[in-house]
N, C-alpha and C positions, 0 to 999 in steps of 0.2 A: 790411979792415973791422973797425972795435973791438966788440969782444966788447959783450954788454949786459949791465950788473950787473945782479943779484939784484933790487935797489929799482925797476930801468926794466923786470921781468917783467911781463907782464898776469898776477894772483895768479889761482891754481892754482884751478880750479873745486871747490867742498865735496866734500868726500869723500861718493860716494852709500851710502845706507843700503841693508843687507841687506834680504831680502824678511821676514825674521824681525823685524828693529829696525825695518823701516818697519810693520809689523801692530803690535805693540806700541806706536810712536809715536803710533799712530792712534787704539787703543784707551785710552792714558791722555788723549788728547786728549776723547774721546767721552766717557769718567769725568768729564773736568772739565765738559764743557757738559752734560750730563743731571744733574749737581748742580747744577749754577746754574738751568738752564732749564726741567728733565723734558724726555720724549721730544718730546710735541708740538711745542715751538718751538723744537726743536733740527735743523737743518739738514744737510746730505749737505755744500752750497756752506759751510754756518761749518766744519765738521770740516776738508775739504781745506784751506781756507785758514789755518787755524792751523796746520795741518800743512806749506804752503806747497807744496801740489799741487795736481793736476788733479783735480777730481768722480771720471774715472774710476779713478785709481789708489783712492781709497776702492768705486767698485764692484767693483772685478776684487780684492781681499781678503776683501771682507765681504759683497758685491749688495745693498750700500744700509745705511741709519743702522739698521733693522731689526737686521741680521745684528750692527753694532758693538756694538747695544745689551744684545744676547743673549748675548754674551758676555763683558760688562762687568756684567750680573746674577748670571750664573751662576756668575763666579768669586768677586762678593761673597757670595750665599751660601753658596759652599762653606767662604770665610776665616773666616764666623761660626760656619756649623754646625760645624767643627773646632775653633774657639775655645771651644765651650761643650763638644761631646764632651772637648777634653781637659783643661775645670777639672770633667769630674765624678769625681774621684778620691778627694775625701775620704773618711774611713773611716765617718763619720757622716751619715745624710739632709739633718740642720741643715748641715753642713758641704759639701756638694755642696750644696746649696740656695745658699750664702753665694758659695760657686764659681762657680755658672751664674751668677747677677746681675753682680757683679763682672766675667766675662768680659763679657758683653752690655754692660755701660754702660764696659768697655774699648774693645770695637770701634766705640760710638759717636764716642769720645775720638779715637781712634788711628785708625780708616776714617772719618771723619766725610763727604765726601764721598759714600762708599758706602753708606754708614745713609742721605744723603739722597734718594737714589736710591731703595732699598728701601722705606723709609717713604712715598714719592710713591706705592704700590701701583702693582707693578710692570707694564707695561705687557705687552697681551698680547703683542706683539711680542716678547718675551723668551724665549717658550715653554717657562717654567722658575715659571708662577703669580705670584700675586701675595704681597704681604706678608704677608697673611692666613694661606696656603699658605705660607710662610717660620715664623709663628709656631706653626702647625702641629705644623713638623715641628721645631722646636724643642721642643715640647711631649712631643711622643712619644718626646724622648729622658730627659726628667726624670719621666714620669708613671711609670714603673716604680718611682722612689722613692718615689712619694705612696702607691703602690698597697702595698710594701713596712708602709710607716709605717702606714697604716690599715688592716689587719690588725694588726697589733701593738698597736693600740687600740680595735679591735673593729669598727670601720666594714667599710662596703663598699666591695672593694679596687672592685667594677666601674665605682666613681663618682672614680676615679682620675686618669681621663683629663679630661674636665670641671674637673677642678682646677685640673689642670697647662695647660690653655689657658687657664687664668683668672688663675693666677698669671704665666704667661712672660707672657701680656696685658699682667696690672699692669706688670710693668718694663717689656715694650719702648713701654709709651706713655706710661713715666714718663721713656725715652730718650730720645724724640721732645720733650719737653717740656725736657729736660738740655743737647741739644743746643742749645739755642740760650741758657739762663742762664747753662749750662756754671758752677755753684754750687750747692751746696756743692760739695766734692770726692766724686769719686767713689766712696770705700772711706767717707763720711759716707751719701752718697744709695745704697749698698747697704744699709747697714748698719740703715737707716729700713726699706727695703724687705720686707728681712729680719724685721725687728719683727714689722712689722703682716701677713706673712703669715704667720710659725712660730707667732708669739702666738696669731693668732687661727685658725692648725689644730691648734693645743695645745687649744683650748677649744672645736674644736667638739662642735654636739650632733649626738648620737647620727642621732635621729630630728628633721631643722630642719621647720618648721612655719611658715607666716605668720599671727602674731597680731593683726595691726592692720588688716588686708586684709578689706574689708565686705564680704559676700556680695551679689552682684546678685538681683533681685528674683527668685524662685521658683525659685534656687541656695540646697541647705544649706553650710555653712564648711567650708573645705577639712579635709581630711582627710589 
């Protein structure tokens, strides 16, 4: 009987993926459809089939698009909040100010899939909060600078925290708005950011006040 060449083989079934390469297959598959789609119209049946599996091998890793989705937040936000822990190194407040922006409208740039994810306010299925709760806790790692800086200018440090979720606020919804002009450049759209917040806690007052704000009928003006 003549041998069979190589070319008359039935070709060699795919090489099957590790239980490790197929959990990672899955989860940048879930990365990609929860940016396009968010969680709700993101499917258990679209995951497996871009994966080119069965429903169940996504149940028997994850127990449903839930479990995918949890850990496809959770490691987005760990990638940012170590992005901005480690641009706050400057030696100066302005200069870790300029650091934290710049990281955050980097990981818009460079995770922009993942920013669209978190910006959709993350679902509770995550079990890791929402975006809100992301800006948060971005907050509380720059509010010690603000707290810093206003003592040094007489304010009070206790209104420190309130700042700092007003400022990480400004960028990250001036990211949400980047992300998709994606212009100017990014070390341009910090550097704006920067202005208008150092400028305007360079100047502020002591004791702010609302002066244009009419008293309602049998209220004296604020105080």
């Amino acid at each position: 009987m003549a041998a069979v060449s190589e070319s008359e083989q039935p070709r060699s079934r795919r090489r099957r993926m590790t239980g490790k390469q197929r959990r990672e297959q899955l989860l940048q598959i879930g990365r990609e459809l929860f940016a396009e789609r968010g969680f709700d119209a993101t499917s258990v049946e679209e995951i497996a089939a871009r994966a080119g599996v069965s429903k169940p091998v996504v149940y028997e890793h994850f127990g449903g698009k839930e479990g995918v989705y949890a850990v496809v937040v959770d490691r987005e936000m760990q990638t940012l909040l170590e992005m901005i822990a480690e641009s706050l190194t400057a030696d100066t407040p302005r200069g870790k100010i300029e650091n934290a922006a710049l990281a955050l409208l980097r990981y818009v740039e460079e995770y922009s899939q993942g920013f669209r994810i978190l910006a959709r306010d993350s679902h509770a299925a995550s079990g890791t909060g929402s975006f809100a709760s992301l800006i948060s806790d971005i907050a509380t790692q720059v509010e010690h600078i603000l707290a810093e800086e206003f003592s040094s200018r007489g304010y009070d440090p206790k209104l420190a925290p309130m700042y700092a979720q007003s400022l990480v606020g400004m960028v990250a919804m001036t990211g949400q708005w980047w992300l998709e002009v994606r212009k100017p450049k990014r070390e341009i759209v910090a550097a704006h950011l920067v202005n208008l917040a150092w400028n305007g806690l360079s100047n502020l007052e002591s004791r702010p006040r609302l002066d244009h704000v009419h008293p309602r009928r049998g209220q004296g003006r604020l105080h």
